[in-house]
Backbone as numpy.savetxt, mean C-alpha at the origin, in Angstrom:
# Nx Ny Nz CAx CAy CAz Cx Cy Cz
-9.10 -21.25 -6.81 -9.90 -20.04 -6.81 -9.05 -18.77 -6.81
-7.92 -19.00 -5.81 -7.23 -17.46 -6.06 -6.41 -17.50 -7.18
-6.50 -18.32 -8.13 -5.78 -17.98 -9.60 -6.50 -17.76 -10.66
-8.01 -18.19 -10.65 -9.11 -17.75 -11.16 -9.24 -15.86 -10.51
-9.01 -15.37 -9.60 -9.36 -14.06 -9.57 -7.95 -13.34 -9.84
-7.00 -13.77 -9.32 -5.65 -13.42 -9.88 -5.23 -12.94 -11.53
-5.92 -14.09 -12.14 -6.53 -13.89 -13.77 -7.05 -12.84 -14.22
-8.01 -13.03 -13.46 -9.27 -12.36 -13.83 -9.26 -10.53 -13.54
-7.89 -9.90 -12.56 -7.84 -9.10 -12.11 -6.37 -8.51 -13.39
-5.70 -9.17 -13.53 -5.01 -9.57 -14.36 -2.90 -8.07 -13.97
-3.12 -6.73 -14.26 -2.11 -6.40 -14.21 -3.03 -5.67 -12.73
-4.14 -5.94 -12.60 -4.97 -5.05 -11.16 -4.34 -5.62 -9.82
-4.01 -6.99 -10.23 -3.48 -7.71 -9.17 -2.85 -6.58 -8.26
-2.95 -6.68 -6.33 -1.90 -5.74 -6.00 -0.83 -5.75 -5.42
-0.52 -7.57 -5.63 0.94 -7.37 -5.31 1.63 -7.04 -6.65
1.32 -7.24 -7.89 1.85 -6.68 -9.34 1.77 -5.10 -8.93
0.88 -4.66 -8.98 0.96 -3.35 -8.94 1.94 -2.72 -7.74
2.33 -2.89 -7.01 3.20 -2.49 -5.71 4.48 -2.60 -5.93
4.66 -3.86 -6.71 6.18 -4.26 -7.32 6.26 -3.47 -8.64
5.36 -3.24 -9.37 5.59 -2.13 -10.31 5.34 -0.86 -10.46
4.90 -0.31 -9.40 4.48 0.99 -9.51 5.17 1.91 -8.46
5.30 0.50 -7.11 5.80 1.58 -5.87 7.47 0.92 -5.76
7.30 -0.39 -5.83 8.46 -1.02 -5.30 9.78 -0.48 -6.88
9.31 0.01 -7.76 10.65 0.41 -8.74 11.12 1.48 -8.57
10.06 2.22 -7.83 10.93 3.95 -7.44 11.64 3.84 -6.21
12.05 5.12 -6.01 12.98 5.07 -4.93 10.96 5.49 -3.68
11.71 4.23 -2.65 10.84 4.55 -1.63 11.45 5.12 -0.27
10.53 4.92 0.77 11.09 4.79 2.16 9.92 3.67 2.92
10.38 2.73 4.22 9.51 2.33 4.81 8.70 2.74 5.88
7.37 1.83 5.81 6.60 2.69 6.47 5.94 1.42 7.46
6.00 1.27 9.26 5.66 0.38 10.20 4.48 0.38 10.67
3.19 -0.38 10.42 2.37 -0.15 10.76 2.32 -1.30 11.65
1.89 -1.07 13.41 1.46 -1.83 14.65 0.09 -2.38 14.40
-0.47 -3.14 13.20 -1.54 -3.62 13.19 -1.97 -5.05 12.98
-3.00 -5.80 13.21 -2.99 -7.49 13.21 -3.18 -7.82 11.91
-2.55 -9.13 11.72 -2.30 -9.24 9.95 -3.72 -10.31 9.60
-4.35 -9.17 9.34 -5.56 -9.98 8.96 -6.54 -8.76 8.10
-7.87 -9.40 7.46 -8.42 -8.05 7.02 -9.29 -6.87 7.91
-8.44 -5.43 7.72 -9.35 -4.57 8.53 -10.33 -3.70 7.85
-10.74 -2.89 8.77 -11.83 -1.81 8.67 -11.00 -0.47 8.79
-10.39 -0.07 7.87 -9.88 1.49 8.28 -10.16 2.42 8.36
-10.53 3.64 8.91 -11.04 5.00 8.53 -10.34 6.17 7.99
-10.71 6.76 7.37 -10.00 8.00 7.46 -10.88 9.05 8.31
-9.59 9.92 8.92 -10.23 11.15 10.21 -10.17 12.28 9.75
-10.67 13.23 9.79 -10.24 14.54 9.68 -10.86 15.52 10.85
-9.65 15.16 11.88 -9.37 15.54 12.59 -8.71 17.36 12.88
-8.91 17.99 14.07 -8.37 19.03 14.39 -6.96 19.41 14.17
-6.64 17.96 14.29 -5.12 18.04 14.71 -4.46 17.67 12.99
-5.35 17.64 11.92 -5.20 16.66 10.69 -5.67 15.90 10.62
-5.01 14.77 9.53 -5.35 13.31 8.82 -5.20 12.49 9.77
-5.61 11.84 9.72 -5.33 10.32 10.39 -6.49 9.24 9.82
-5.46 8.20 9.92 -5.96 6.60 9.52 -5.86 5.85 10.91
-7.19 5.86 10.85 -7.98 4.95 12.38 -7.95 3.01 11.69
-7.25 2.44 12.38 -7.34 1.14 12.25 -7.62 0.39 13.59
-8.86 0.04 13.78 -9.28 -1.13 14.82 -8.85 0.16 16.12
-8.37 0.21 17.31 -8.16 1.00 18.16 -6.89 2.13 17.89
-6.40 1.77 16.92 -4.83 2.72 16.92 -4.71 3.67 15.59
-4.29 4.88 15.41 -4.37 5.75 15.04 -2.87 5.92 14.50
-2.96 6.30 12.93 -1.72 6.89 12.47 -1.74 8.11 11.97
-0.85 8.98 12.27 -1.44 10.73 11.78 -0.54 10.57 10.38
-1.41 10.98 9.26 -1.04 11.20 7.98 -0.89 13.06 7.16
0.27 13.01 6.64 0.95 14.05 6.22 -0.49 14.57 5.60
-1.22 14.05 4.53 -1.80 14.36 3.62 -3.05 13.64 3.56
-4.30 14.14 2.35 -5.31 12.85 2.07 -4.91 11.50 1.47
-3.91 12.08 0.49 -2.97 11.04 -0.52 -2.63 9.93 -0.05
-1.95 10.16 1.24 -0.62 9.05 1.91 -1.88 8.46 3.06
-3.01 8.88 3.27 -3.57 8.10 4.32 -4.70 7.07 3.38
-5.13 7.75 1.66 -6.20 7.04 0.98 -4.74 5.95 0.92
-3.85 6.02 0.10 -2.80 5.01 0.55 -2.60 3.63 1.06
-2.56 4.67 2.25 -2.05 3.42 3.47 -3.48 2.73 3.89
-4.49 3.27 3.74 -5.54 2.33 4.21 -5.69 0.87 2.93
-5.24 1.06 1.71 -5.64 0.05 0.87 -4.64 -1.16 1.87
-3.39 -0.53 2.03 -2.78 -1.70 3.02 -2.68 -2.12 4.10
-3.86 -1.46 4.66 -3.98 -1.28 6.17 -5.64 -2.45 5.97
-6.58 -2.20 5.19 -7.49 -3.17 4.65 -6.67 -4.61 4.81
-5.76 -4.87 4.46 -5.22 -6.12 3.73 -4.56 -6.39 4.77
-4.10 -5.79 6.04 -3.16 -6.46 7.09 -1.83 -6.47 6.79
-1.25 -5.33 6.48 0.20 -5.86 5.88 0.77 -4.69 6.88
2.01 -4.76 7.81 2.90 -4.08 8.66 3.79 -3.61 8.29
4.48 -4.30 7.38 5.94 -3.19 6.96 5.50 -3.03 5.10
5.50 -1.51 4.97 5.18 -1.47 3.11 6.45 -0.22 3.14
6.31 -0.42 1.70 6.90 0.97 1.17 6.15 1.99 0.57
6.71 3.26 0.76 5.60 4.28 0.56 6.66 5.60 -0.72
6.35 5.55 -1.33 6.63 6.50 -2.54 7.53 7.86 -1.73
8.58 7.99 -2.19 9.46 9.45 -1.86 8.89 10.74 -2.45
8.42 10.21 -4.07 8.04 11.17 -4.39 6.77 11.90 -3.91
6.02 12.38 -3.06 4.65 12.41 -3.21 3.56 12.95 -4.04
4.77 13.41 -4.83 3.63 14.18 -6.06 3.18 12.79 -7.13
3.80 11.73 -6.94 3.09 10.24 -7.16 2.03 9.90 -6.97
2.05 10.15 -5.13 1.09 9.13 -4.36 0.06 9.56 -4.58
-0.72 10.26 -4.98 -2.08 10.18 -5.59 -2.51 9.65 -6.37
-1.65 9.84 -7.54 -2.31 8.43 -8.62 -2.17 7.18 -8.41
-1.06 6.78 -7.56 -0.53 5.26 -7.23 -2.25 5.17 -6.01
-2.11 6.40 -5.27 -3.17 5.59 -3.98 -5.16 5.52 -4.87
-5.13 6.26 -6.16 -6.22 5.98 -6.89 -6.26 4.61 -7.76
-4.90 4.41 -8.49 -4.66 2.58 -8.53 -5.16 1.80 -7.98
-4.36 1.84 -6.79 -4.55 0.85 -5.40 -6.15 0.44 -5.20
-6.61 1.69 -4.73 -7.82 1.70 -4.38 -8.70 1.27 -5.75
-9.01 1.73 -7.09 -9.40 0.74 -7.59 -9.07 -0.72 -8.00
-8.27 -1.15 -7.80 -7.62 -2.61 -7.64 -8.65 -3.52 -6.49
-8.53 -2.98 -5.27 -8.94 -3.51 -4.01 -10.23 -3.57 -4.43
-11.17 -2.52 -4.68 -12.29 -2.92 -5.04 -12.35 -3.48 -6.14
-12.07 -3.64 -7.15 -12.26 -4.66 -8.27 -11.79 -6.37 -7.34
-11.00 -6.36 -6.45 -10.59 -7.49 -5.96 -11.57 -8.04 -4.59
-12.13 -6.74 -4.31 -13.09 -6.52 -3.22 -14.75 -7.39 -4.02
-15.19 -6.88 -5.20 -15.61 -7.09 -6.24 -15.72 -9.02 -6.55
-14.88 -9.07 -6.35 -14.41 -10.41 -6.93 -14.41 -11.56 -6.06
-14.39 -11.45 -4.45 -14.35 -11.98 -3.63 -15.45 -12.06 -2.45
-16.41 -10.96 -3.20 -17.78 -11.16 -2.59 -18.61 -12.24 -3.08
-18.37 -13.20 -3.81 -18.91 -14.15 -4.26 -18.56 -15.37 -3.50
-17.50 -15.16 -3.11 -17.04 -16.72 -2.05 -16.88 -16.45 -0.96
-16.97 -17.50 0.09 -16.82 -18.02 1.01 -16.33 -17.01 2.50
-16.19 -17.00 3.05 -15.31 -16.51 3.92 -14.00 -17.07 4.33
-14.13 -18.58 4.19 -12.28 -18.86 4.01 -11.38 -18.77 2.58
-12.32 -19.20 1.53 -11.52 -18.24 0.50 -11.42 -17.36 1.01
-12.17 -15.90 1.39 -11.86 -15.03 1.12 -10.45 -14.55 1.76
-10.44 -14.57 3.24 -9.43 -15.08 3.86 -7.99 -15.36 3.38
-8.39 -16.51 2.78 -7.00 -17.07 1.58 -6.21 -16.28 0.43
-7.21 -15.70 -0.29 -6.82 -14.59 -1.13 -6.29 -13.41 -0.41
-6.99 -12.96 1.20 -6.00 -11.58 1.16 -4.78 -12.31 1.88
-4.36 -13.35 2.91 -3.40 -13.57 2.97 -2.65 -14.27 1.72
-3.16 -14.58 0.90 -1.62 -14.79 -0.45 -1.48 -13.35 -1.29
-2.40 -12.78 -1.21 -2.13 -10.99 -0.97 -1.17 -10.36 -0.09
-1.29 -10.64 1.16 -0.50 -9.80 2.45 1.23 -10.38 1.83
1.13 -12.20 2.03 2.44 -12.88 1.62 3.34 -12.03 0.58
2.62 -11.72 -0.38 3.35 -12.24 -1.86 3.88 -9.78 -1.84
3.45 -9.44 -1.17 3.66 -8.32 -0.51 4.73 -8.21 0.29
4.72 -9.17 1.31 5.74 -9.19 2.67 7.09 -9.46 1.69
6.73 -10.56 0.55 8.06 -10.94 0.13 8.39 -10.47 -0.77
7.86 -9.15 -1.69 8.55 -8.01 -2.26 9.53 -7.26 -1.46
8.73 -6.80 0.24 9.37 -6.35 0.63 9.21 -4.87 1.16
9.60 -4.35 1.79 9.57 -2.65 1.97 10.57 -1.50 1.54
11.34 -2.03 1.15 12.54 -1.74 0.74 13.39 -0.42 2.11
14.25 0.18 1.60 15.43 0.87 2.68 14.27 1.71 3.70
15.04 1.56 5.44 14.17 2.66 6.10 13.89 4.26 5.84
15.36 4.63 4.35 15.34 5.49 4.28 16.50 5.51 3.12
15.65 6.36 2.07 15.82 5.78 0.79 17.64 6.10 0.41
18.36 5.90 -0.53 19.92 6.33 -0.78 19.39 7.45 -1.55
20.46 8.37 -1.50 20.42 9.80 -2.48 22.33 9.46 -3.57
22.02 9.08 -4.40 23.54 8.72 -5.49 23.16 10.18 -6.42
23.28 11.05 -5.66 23.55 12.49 -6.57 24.51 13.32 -5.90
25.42 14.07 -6.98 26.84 14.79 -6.61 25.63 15.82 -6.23
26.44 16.38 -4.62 25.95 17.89 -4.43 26.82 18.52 -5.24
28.39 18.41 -4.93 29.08 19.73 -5.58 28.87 20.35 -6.75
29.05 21.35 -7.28 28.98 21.95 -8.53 30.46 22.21 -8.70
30.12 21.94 -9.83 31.92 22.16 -10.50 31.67 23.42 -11.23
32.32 24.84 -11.44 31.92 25.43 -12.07 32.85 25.35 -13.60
32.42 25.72 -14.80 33.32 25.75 -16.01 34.22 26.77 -15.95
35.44 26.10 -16.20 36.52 27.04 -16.69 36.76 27.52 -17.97
């Protein structure tokens, strides 16, 4: 069954999409304290800002971008991701995401509850073992300026 929707989702898949969209740029990682299973996330808009409410614990987010984001992976149970340096990205990557999940969301309302189950953990897996890449990304650019003689 999860290769029938895997198919069927085809480049929507989102561990494809994470390994090609987020995991080829330069990232940084990002730790989320949450249980690896599927959640309910919110977004807040709060006094204080953004924040992404997961189950009792609260992460304050820079932006709308980086919290629509992190909830597609905060849905799915996944703790260590990588999150785009650039952020003038993360909007279109976190409008991806989010239609992915629901097309996959979509797709998995038809079965079971232990399929369903099954599919987001070979989701969370196949994620964990891409990876998050550096806590903090390398910069391989000369500051100095040489001026011409």
């Amino acid at each position: 069954m999860p290769d029938n929707i895997r198919l069927q989702l085809g480049n929507e898949w989102l561990p494809d999409l994470y390994r090609s969209r987020i995991r080829s740029g330069r990232t940084r990682r990002f730790r989320f304290t949450i249980p690896n299973r599927e959640n309910r996330p919110e977004i807040l808009h709060t006094l204080l800002g953004i924040e992404l409410k997961v189950g009792r614990r609260r992460f304050s987010c820079p932006d709308l971008a980086t919290a629509r984001y992190l909830r597609v992976f905060a849905r799915i149970g996944c703790d260590d991701i990588a999150i785009p340096y650039d952020i003038s990205r993360l909007s279109a990557i976190a409008d991806d995401l989010e239609t992915a999940w629901q097309k996959t969301n979509l797709l998995m309302n038809r079965l079971s509850a232990a399929q369903r189950r099954k599919i987001i953990n070979l989701i969370r897996e196949e994620i964990r073992e891409i990876g998050p890449g550096d806590e903090i990304p390398e910069f391989n650019t000369k500051t100095r300026f040489k001026r011409p003689k």
